[in-house]
N, C-alpha and C positions, 0 to 999 in steps of 0.2 A: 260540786265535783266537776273538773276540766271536762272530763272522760263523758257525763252525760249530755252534755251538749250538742255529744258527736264530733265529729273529724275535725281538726283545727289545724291551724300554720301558725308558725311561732317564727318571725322573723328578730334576728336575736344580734346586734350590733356589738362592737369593740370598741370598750372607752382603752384599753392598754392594749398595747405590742405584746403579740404571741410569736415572735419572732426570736427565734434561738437566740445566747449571748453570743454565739457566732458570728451573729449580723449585725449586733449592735454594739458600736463603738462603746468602750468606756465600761462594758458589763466584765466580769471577774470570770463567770462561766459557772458561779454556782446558784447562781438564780433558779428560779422552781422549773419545770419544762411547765410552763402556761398552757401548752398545746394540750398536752396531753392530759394534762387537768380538766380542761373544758368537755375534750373526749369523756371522759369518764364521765361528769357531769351530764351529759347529753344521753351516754348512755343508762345513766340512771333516771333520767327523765324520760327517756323512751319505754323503760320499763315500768314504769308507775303510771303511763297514759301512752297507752298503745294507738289510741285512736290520733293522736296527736303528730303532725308532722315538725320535725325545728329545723330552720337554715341559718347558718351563721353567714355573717356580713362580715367578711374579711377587709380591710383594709389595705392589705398590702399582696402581691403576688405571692412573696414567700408564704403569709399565712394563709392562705389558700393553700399552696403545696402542703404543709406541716399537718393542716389540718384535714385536708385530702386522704394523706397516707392512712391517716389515722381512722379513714370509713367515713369521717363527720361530714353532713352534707352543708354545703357551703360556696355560697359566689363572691366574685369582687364585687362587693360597693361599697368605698369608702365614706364613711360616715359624714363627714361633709360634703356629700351628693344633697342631706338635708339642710341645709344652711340656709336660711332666708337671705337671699343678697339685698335684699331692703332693708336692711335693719342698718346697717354700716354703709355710708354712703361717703364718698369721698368728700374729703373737705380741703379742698387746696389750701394750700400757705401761702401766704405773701411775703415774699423773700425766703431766703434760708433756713431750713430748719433749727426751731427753738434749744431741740432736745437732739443728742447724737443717735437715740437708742430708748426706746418706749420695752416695760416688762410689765406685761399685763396677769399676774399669775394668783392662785391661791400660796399661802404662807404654810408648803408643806414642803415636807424633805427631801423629798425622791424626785423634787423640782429643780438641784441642783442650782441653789441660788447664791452659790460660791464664784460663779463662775462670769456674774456680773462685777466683782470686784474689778476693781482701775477704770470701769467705764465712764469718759465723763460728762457731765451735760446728761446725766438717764433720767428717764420720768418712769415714777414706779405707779404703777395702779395697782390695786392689791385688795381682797378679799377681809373679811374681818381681822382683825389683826391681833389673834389671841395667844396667848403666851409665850415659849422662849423665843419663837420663830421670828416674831415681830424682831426683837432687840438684836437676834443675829442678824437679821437683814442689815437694820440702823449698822452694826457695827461692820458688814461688811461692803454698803455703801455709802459713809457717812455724807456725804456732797450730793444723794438725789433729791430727787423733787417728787413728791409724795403728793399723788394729785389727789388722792382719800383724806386727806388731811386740810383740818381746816388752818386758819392762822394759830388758833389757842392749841390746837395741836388733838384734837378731835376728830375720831376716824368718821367718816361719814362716806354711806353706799352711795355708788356712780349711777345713776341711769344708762344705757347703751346711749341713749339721746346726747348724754353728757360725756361719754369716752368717746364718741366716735370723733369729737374735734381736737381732739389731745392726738390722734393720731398722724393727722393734718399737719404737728408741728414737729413730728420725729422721721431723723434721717433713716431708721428701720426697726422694726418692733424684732424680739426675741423669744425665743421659744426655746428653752434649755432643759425640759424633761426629755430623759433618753426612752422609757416606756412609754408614755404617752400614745402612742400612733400620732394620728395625724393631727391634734391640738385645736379646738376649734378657736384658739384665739389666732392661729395662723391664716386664719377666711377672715378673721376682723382687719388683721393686718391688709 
C-alpha cells in the first residue's frame, strides 16, 4: 500500500499537450479538455492516498496556467530538461547534405504523416513497422530512404549509436505531431 510508507512526492511528467485546441494549430476544438482530465485524475489520486503529494511537470506555460486554474499543483519543467545530451552527438557531414529532411517517428496516426508527402530526398527512420500504417507511409512517400530497412527489404532496429550519423546527413529533421509537447526526437535533432 502507497499510503503505509508515509508521506510521498509523485513527480508526474507530460508525454502529450494539455493545451486547449485553442492553442494548437490544425485541432477542430473537439478534442477532450486533457487538462481537466488530469485534474480529476489527480483528484482521485489524492483521495485514495492522502499521505501522498503529486506535481505535475508542465511543459509549456499555457499548461501551467490550465492546469493552475484547475487547483493542480504543478511547475514548468519541460520534459526534455531530462535528456542525456550524450547520447546524440554531432556528426558533421562532409559537404552537402545527403537527405533534405530526416523523420524519425513511431508508425502511429496522430503523427500526422501525411504531411511528409512531396518531400524530396527524406530519410525516414521508423519504429517497427506493423500493419496498415507501414504501406500508408510507402504510399505516401514513395521516393524515401528507409534507413530501418535493410537491402532485402527487412525492418531492422537502429541503435541511438547508429541514428545519430543519419542526422549528420539531413538538411533538418521533422516533427509533425501536433499533441506531442515537446517530442524527444526534437533534442536528437
Amino acid at each position: 500500500n502507497l499510503d503505509d510508507a508515509g508521506p510521498s512526492l509523485h513527480l508526474v511528467g507530460l508525454l502529450f499537450t494539455l493545451e486547449p485546441a485553442s492553442f494548437v494549430p490544425g485541432w477542430t476544438g473537439n478534442e477532450p479538455d486533457r487538462a481537466a482530465d488530469l485534474a480529476r485524475d489527480v483528484d482521485d489520486f489524492k483521495r485514495r492516498h492522502p499521505s501522498a503529494a503529486i506535481v505535475i511537470l508542465a511543459n509549456t506555460e499555457v499548461e501551467v496556467l490550465e492546469l493552475s486554474r484547475r487547483g493542480v499543483p504543478c511547475i514548468l519543467a519541460n520534459e526534455l530538461i531530462f535528456t542525456d545530451e550524450t547520447v546524440f552527438n554531432v556528426h558533421e557531414a562532409e559537404g552537402p547534405p545527403r537527405f533534405s529532411a530526416v523523420y524519425n517517428a513511431a508508425l502511429v496516426g496522430f503523427k500526422r504523416h501525411n504531411l511528409i508527402s512531396g518531400v524530396e530526398d527524406l530519410l525516414l527512420i521508423f519504429k517497427d513497422p506493423k500493419g496498415a500504417s507501414f504501406e500508408r507511409l510507402r504510399q505516401i512517400a514513395p521516393t524515401a530512404t528507409w534507413a530501418n530497412m535493410d537491402d532485402d527489404g527487412a525492418w531492422r532496429e537502429l541503435s541511438h549509436e547508429r541514428v545519430a550519423p543519419f542526422y549528420g546527413q539531413c538538411g533538418v529533421g521533422l516533427c509533425l505531431s501536433v499533441i506531442e509537447g515537446a517530442m524527444r526526437v526534437s533534442m536528437e535533432y
